[in-house]
C-alpha positions as semicolon CSV with decimal commas, in nm:
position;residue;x (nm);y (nm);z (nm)
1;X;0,000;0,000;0,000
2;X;0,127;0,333;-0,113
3;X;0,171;0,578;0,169
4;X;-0,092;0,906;0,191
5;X;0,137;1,185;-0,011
6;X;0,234;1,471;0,181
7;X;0,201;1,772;-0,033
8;X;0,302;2,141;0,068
9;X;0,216;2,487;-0,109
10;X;0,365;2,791;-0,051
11;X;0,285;3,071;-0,138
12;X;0,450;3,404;-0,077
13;X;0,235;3,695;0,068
14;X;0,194;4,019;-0,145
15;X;0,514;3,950;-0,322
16;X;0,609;4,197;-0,545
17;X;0,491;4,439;-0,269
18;X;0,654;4,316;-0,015
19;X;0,980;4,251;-0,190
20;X;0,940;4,655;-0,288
21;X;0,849;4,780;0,147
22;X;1,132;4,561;0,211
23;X;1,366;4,774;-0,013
24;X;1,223;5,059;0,096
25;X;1,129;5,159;0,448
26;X;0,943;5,459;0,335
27;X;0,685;5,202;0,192
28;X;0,631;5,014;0,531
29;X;0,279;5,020;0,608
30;X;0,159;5,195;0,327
31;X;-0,098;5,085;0,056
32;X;0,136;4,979;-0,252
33;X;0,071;4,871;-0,579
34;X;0,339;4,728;-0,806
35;X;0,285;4,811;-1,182
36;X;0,014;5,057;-1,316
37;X;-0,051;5,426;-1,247
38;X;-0,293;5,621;-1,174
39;X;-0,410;5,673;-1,564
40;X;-0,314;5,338;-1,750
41;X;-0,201;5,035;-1,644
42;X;-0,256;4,725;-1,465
43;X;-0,123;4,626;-1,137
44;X;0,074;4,334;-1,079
45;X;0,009;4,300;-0,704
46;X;-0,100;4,483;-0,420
47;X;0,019;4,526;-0,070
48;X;-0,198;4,359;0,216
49;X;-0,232;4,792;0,324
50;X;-0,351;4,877;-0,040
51;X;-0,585;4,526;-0,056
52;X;-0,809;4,675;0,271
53;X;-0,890;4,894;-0,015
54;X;-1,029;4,657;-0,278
55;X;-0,712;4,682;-0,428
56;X;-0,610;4,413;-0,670
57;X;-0,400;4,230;-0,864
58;X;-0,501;4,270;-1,248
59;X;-0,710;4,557;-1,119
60;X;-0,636;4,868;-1,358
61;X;-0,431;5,157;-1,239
62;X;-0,714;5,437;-1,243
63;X;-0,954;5,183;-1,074
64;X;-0,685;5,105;-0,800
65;X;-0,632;5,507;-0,770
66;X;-0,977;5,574;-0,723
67;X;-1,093;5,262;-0,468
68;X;-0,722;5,446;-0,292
69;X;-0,646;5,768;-0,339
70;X;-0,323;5,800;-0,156
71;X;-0,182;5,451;-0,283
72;X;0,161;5,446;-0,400
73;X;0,239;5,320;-0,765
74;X;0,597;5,129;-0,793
75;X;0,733;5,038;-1,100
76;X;0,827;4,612;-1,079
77;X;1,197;4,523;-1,062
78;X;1,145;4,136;-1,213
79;X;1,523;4,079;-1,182
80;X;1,514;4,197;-0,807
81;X;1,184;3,934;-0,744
82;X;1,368;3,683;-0,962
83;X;1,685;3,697;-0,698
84;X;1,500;3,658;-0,382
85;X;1,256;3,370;-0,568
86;X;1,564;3,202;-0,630
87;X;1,710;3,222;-0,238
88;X;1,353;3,037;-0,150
89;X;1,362;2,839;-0,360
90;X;1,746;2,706;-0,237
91;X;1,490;2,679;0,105
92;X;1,263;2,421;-0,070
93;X;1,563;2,222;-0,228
94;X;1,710;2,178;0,169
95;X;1,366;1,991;0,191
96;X;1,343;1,777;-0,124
97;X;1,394;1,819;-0,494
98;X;1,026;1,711;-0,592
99;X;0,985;2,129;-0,586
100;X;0,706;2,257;-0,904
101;X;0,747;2,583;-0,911
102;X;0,406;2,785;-1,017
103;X;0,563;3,113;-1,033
104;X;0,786;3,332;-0,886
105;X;0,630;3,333;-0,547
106;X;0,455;2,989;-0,505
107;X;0,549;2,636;-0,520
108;X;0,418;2,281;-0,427
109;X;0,657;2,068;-0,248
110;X;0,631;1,660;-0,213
111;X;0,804;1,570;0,126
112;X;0,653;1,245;0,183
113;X;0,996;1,159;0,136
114;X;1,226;1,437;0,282
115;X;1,577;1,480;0,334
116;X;1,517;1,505;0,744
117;X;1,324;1,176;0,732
118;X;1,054;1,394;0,916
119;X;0,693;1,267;0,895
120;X;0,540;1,563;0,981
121;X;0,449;1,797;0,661
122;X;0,293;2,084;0,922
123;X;0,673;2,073;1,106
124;X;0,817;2,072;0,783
125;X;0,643;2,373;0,644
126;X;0,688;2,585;0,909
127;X;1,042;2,563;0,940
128;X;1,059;2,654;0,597
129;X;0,854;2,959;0,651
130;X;1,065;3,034;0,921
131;X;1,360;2,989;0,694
132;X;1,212;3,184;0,464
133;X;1,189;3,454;0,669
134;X;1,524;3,419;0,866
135;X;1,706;3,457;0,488
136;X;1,459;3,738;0,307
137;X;1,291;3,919;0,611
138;X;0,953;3,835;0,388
139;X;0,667;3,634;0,508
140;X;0,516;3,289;0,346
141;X;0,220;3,109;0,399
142;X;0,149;2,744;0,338
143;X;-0,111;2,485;0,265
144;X;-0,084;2,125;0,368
145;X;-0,266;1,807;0,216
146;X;-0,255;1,494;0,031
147;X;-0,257;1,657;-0,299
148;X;-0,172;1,963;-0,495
149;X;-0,536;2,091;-0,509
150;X;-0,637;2,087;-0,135
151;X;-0,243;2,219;-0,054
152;X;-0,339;2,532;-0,259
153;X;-0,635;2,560;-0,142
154;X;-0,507;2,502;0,268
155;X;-0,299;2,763;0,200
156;X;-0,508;3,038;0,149
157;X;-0,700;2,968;0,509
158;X;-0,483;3,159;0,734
159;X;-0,290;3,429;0,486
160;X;-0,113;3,628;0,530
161;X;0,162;3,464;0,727
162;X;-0,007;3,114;0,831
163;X;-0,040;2,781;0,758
164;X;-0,353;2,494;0,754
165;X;-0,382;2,149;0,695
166;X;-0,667;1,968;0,525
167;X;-0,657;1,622;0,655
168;X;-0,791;1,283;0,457
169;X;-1,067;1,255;0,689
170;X;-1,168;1,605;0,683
171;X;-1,172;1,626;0,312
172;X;-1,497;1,535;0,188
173;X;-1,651;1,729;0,471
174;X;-1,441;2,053;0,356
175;X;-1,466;2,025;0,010
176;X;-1,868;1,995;0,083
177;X;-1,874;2,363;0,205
178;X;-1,611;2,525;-0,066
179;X;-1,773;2,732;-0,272
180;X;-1,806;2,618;-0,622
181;X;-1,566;2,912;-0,756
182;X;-1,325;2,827;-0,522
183;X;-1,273;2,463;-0,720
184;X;-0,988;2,452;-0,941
185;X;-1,052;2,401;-1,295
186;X;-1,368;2,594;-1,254
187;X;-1,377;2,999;-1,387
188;X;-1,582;3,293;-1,398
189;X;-1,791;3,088;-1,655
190;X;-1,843;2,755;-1,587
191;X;-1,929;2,907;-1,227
192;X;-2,209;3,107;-1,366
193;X;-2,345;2,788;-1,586
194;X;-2,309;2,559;-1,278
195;X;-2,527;2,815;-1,040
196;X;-2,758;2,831;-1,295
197;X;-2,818;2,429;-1,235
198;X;-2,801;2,495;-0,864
199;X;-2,443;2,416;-0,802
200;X;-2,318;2,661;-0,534
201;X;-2,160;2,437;-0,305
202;X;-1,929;2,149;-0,318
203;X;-2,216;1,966;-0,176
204;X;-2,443;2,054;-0,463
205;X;-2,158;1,945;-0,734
206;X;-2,141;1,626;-0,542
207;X;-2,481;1,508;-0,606
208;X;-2,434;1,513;-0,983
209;X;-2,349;1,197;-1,158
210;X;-2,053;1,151;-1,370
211;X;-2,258;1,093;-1,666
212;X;-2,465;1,426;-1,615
213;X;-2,114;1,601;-1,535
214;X;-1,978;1,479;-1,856
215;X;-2,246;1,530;-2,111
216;X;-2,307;1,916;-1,994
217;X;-1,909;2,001;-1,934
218;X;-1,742;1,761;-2,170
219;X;-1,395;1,626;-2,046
220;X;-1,379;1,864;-1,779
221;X;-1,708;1,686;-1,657
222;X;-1,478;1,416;-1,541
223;X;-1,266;1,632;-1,342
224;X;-1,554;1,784;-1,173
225;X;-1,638;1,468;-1,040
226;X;-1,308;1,370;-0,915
227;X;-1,221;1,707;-0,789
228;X;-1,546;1,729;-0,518
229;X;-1,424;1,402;-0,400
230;X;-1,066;1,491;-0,340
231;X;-0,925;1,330;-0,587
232;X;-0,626;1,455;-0,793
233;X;-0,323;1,258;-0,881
234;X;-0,155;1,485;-1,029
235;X;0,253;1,477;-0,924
236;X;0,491;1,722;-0,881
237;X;0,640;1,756;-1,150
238;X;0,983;1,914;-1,052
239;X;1,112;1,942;-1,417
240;X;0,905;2,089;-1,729
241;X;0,967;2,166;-2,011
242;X;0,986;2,576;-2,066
243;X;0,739;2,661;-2,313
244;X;0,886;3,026;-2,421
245;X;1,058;3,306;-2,356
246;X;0,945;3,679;-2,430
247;X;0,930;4,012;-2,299
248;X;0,690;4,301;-2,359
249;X;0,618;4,612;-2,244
250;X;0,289;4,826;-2,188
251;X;0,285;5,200;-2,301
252;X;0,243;5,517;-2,162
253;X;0,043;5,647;-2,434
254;X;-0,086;5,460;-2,673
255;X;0,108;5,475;-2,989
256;X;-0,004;5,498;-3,377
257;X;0,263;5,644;-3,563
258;X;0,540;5,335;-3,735
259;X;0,843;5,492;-3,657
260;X;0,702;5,471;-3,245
261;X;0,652;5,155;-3,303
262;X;0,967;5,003;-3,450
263;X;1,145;5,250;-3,153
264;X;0,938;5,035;-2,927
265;X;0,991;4,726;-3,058
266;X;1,356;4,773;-3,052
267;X;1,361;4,812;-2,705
268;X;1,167;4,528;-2,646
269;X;1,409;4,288;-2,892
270;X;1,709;4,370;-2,670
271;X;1,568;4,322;-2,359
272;X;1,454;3,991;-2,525
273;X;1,836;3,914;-2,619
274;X;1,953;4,003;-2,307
275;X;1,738;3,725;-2,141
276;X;1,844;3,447;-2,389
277;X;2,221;3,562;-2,418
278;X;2,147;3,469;-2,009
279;X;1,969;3,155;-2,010
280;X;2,143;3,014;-2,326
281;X;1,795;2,970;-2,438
282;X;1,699;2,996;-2,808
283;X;1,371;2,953;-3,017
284;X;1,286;2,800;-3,380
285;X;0,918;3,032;-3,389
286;X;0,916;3,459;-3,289
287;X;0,581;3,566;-3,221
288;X;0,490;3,918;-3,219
289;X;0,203;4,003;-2,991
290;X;0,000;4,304;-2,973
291;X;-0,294;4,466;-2,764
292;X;-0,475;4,749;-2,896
293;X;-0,620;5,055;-2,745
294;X;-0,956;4,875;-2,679
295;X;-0,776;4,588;-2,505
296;X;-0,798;4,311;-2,822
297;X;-0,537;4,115;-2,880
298;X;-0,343;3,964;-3,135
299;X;-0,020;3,716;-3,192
300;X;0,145;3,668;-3,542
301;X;0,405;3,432;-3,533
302;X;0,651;3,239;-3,801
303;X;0,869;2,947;-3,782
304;X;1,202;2,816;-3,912
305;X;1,384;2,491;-3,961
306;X;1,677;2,619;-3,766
307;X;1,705;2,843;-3,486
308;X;1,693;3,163;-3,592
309;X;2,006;3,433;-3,508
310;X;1,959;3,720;-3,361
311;X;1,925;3,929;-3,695
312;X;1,694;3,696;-3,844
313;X;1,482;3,734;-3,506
314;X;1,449;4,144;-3,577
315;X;1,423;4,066;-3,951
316;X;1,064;3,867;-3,884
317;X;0,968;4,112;-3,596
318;X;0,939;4,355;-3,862
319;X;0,787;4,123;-4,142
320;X;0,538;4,037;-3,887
321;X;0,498;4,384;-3,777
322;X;0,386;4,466;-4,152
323;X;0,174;4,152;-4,230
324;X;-0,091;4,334;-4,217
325;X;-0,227;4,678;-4,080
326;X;-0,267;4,710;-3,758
327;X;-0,611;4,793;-3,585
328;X;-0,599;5,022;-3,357
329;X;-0,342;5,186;-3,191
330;X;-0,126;4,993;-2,979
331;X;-0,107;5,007;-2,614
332;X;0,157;4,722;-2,557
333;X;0,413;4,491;-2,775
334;X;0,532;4,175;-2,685
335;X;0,841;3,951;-2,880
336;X;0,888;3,598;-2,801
337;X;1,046;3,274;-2,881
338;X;0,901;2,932;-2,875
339;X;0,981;2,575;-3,003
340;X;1,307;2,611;-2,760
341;X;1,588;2,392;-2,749
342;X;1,628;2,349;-2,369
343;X;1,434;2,240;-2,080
344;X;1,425;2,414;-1,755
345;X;1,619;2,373;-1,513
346;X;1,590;2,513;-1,119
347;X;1,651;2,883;-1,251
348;X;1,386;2,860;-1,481
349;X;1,001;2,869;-1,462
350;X;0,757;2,612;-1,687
351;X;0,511;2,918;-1,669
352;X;0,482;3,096;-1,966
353;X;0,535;3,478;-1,864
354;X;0,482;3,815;-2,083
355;X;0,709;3,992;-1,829
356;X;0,731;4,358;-1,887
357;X;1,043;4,582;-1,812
358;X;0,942;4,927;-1,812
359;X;0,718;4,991;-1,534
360;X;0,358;4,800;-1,626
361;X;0,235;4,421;-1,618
């Protein structure tokens, strides 16, 4: 018989904000949003002082301004977040190397086998959120359970700076009360179409048969089923594979004139270099994304039989660029690089990320 797996998430509270009131003792206490402004803009997190607010992650700039007048806009320093992601995540590698990183501030961890031999996943997390804090002066919560799912979801119970456990035998019970956006797998959507059938509750999902889950939700029917019984075998999966490597940036003002756009663009291909001349990474397809004024969105993308050099990568930024005519005018540019010819290692993230490097995410 297999032993019950011993899965810990942890996830860091307010990151990017903290990382930035950390920095800078001027911020301490102080409602702080990283990325945006107070006219354009969307902010990449909030600090817990700014969230008392309504403030919010994805939240635009002017809607963050006006739910907080005197919050304080911070431009994001990704390399700065990158270096102290990397010192927790030396933390988690003390522990075990099953370690999936989700992004730059969370992470599941499988210790059911652990280099201390301990058998005690609560012990182990909070020594490493005690670690955590020793070696960045930054707080961490964590979630413990028998699988990813209800580790995610434990760790949200007692943020910021806590820690719960969702036993086996409390599961069911638990999972009977969650509400039925709270389930993974299930969005803004399907919640609407499931409270329209009277789903509100885990409880309510529960009474559904597979068969009726499948035939009005398809494939995801089946993990509907599964997931209200507290089942999900997925692993961690300490290596994947990278998927691509960009970088964008979001304007100012919104620009329609070519020349402002090939200056932008520029800028944005050599940050781009920069980042693969440092991970050794390179790509066989550039894509060229592109959101508009009225927030649409559009990728136009090419592929070679070789990987492409750096010349041949501006080359097809431009051939892209004049494909066709664009929209409307453009409010941010992305370049990226798929089809790679590496897999990630612990410096790397399998999360595909647009990251921006002049102010806005």
């Amino acid at each position: 018989m297999n032993p019950v797996r011993k899965i810990i998430h942890v996830d860091m509270d307010a990151f990017f904000a903290s990382v930035e009131q950390l920095d800078n003792p001027d911020l301490r206490g102080k409602p702080v949003a990283v990325g945006g402004s107070e006219v354009r803009g969307v902010v990449a997190a909030a600090s817990y002082e700014a969230r008392k607010f309504g403030v919010r992650s994805a939240m635009s700039g002017k809607m963050a301004a006006l739910k907080c007048p005197h919050l304080i806009f911070v431009k994001p320093r990704f390399e700065r977040y990158k270096e102290v992601s990397n010192q927790i995540r030396e933390i988690f590698f003390e522990y075990t190397d099953l370690v999936e990183p989700l992004s730059l501030d969370e992470a599941f961890l499988d210790v059911t086998e652990n280099k201390f031999g301990n058998p005690s996943a609560s012990i182990l997390a909070q020594e490493i959120r005690d670690k955590i804090k020793s070696a960045t002066g930054l707080n961490a919560s964590a979630g413990i359970s028998f699988n990813k799912f209800l580790a995610k979801t434990a760790s949200d119970i007692n943020k910021p700076n806590g820690q719960a456990v969702i036993l086996p035998k409390e599961a069911e019970a638990f999972l009977e009360k969650m509400p039925i956006e709270k389930f993974f797998g299930i969005g803004v959507v399907t919640a609407e179409k499931m409270k329209k059938l009277g789903i509100h509750q885990g409880k309510d999902l529960k009474a559904y048969s597979l068969q009726f889950l499948t035939k009005r939700f398809g494939k995801s029917g089946l993990h509907f089923y599964n997931i209200v019984r507290g089942i999900h075998n997925s692993q961690v999966q300490p290596h994947r594979e990278r998927k691509s490597l960009s970088a964008e940036s979001t304007f100012e003002t919104d620009l329609a004139i070519h020349k402002d756009f090939l200056d932008a663009l520029h800028r944005i291909f050599e940050e781009l270099i920069k980042r693969m001349e440092r991970t050794k990474i390179q790509g066989r397809t550039v894509t060229l994304k592109i959101k508009y004024k009225n927030f649409s969105q559009q990728t136009r993308s090419k592929s070679f039989d070789q990987y492409p050099s750096q010349e041949k990568i501006w080359e097809t930024v431009l051939e892209l660029l004049n494909q066709s005519p664009l929209s409307y005018p453009v409010r941010l540019f992305g370049i990226g690089v798929s089809n790679l010819n590496v897999l990630e290692d612990r410096g790397l993230y399998g999360k595909q990320l647009w990251l921006d490097f002049e102010g806005e995410n």
